[in-house]
N, C-alpha and C positions, 0 to 999 in steps of 0.2 A: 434589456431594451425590447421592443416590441419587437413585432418582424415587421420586417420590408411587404407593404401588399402592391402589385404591380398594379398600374392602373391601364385599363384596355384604350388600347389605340387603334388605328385605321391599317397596324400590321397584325392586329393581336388575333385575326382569324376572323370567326363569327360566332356570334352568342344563338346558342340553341334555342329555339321557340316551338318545340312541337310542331305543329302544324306547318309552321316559314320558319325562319330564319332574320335575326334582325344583325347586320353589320356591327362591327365594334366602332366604326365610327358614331352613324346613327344611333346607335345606343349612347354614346358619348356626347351626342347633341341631346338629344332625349332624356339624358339625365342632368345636363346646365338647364334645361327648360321646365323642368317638373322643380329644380333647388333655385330658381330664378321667382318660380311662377307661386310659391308656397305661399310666403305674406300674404300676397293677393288674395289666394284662394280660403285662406283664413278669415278674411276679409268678409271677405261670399259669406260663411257658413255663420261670422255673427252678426252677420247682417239677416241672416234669416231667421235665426233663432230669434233676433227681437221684433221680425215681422212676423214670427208664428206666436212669440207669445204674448203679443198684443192683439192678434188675429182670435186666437185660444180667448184670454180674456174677455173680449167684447162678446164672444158665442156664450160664453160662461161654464166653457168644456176647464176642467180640472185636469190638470196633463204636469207631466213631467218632461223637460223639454232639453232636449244638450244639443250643440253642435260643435264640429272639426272638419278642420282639413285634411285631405287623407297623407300619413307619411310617404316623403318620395320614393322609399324603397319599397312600399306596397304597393305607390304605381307602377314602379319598373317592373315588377315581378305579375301582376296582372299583365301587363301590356306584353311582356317577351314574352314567359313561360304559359300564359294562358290564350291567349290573342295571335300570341308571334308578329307583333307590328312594334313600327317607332310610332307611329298614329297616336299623339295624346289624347286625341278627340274622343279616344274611344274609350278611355275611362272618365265615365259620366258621373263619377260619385267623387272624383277630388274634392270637392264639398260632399259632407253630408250632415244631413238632420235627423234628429228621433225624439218623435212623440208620442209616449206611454200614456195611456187612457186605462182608467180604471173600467169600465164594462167594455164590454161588445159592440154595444150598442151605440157607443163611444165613437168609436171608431170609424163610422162612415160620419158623424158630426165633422170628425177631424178634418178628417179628410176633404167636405167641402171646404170648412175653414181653410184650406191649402190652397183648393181651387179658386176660391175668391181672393185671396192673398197674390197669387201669381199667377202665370200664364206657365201653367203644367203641360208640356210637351207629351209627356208617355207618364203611361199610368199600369201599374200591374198588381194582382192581387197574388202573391206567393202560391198559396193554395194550390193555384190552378197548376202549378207546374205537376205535381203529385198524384197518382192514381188511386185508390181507395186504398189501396193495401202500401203504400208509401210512405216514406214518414220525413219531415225534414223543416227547418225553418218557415216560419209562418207570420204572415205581417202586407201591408197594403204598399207599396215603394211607387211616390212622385217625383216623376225629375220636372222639377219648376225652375223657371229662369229669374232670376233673382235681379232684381233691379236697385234704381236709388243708391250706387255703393258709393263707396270716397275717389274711385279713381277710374278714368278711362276706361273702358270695358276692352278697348284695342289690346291693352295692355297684355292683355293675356292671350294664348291659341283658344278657339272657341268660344262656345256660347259658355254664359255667366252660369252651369247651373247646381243646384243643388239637387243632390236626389234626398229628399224625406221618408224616413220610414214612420208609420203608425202601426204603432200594434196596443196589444193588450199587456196588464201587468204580469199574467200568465205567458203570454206569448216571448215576453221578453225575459221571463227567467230560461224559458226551453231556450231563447235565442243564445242564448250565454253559454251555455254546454255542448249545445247542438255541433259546432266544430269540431270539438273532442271528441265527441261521444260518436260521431256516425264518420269518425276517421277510417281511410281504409287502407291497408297497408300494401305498397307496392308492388302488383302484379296479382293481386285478390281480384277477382272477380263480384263476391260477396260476401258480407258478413258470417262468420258464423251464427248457426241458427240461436244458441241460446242468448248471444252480446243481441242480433235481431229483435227476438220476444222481449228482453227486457226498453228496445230503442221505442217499440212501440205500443208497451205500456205507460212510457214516460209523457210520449205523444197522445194517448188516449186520457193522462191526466191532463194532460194542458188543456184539450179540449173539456172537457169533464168540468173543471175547474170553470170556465168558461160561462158554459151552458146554465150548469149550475147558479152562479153568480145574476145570470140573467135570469133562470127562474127564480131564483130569491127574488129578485127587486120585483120584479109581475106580481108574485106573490102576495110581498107588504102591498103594493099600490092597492090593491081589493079589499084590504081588510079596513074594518071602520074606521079604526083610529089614522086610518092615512093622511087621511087631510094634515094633522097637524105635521107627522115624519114629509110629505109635501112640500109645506112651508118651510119647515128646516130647509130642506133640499135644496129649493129654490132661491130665500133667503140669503143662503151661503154661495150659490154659485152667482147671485145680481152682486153683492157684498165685491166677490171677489172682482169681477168685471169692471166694479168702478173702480177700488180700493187698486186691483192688485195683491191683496193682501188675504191668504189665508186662515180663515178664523172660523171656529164651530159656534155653534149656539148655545145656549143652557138648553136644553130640551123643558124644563119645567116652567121655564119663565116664557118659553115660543108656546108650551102647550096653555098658560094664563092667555097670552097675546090672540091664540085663535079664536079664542071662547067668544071675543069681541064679534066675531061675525058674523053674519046669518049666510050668506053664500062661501064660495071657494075664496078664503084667505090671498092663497098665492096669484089668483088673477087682479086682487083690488091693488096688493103690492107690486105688478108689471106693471097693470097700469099706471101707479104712481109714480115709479121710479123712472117708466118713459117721460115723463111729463116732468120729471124733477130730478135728474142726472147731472147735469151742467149744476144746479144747485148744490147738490149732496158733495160734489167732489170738490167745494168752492168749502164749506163745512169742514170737511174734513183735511184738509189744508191747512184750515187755521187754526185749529183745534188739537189741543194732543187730551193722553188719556187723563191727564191730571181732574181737566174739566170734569168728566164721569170716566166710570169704567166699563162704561156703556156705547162711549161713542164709537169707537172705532170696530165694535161687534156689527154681526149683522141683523141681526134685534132691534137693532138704529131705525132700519127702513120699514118697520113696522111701527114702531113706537111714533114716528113722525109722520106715517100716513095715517094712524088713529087720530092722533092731535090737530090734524087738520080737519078730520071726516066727522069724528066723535070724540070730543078730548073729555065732555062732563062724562060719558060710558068707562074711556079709558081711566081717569082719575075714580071713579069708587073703588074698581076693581083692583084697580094699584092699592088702593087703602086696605080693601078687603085682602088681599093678599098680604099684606102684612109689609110691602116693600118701601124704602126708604123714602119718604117724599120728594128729598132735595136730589135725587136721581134724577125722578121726573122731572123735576120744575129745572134741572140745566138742561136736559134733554129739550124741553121745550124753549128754554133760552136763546139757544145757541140755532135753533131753527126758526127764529124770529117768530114767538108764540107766547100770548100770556094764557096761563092755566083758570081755567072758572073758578070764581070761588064758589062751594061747594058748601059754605055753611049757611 
């Protein structure tokens, strides 16, 4: 049989918190309020997550997106052992969100995407806690109040909020270790020196890692052939924005597609797409891939801005390329389009 565990009452003394002390009753209220208030706050955090990544999507930022409720037992143990309060108020992350951006660069995108999403109370960049010779988790954290949910906001103690972190794909593998690895065992003052060297070479790849990534992409952008890697680019994150749907390009059929234009590709495709959004996502609703296996790519928003602009330019080039006709002519079907004829 298990063992008997006693549970604390309003004789059982006081539960130690470093700093104060929190009662064993109070803690006893503290803890029906945090196993009361769970659902709710689950609540919050997917209701955020479907307002970041609909937020995400319309920016046309590519993000990896999760959220949770925090467990009651890593409230109690924040709020006694760290805080030393029954104050639930004061853990601000019972909801939390995280969203993973591939660059750097990324990252401050998101992050308005956050801002325009909610009304962000505190905002902090990790970083700054850190001195030059420091090492330690790294990432942007907004606590947003989170609105629109299924139930009374009364329902719960406090404000509705989520804390959001954004970081980078780098950032979040250091973030994943970083607990373990910079543990310090009780009554250390500091690490030993060599477990140190090795903490802050791990942190010098993160960053490294980073910087790198961002000089890559500057890099490609100058070289001549960008335009077309561009239009990919672009292509794929408008794609997703409407779609929701993650999908790559053919690169050789996007690099055909450029050749069509005498200026920047990717600005005739914004334009188009602002002006024909409410269309496109009316299209691809009724449409599955049976029709082509073109439509649901994001090759689509190019092919259908030629066929409006220059459909006799885009039909030689298709021929001369060698590619399937009846591609094209559903492509141009289903976008309410007849093709020239060409003979």
């Amino acid at each position: 049989m298990p063992p008997t565990v006693r549970r604390l009452s309003s004789r059982s003394g006081l539960v130690s918190g470093g700093r104060a002390r929190v009662d064993a009753e109070a803690y006893a209220q503290l803890q029906a309020t945090c196993i009361r208030e769970l659902p709710l706050w689950q609540q919050v955090a997917d209701a955020a997550r479907r307002s970041l990544i609909d937020g995400l999507r319309l920016a046309g930022i590519e993000a990896e997106v999760t959220a949770r409720a925090k467990a009651v037992d890593s409230i109690l143990r924040k709020l006694v052992f760290k805080y030393g309060t029954d104050d639930v108020t004061r853990a601000t992350d019972r909801a939390g969100a995280r969203v993973v951006v591939h660059l750097p660069s990324d990252v401050e995108h998101a992050c308005e995407v956050v801002r325009r999403t909610f009304d962000v109370v505190k905002e902090e960049d990790t970083a700054d806690r850190y001195e030059a010779d420091q090492f330690g988790y790294r990432g942007v954290h907004l606590d947003a109040v989170v609105t629109g949910l299924p139930f009374d906001p009364k329902e719960i103690i406090g404000m509705t909020l989520c804390e959001v972190q954004v970081r980078t794909v780098a950032e979040h593998a250091w973030s994943v270790l970083s607990h373990l690895l910079t543990y310090k065992s009780p009554g250390d003052d500091q690490l030993p020196y060599e477990m140190k060297r090795r903490i802050h070479r791990l942190v010098a790849i993160v960053e490294l890692f980073d910087q790198e990534a961002r000089g890559a992409f500057e890099q490609i952008t100058n070289r001549p052939e960008y335009p077309v890697h561009k239009l990919i680019y672009d292509i794929e994150r408008l794609h997703h924005r409407i779609t929701g749907l993650l999908r790559r390009c053919d690169a050789d059929l996007t690099a055909e597609l450029a050749t069509l234009y005498e200026g920047d590709p990717s600005e005739a495709v914004y334009h188009f797409v602002d002006m024909n959004t409410d269309k496109m996502r009316t299209v691809f609703s009724a449409y599955d891939e049976s029709i082509s296996p073109l439509l649901h790519q994001p090759e689509a928003l190019v092919l259908w801005e030629r066929l409006e602009h220059d459909p006799v330019a885009l039909e030689r080039r298709w021929a001369e390329a060698g590619y399937p006709q009846v591609l094209l002519e559903n492509m141009a079907t289903v976008w309410g389009i007849d093709l020239p004829d060409l003979a």
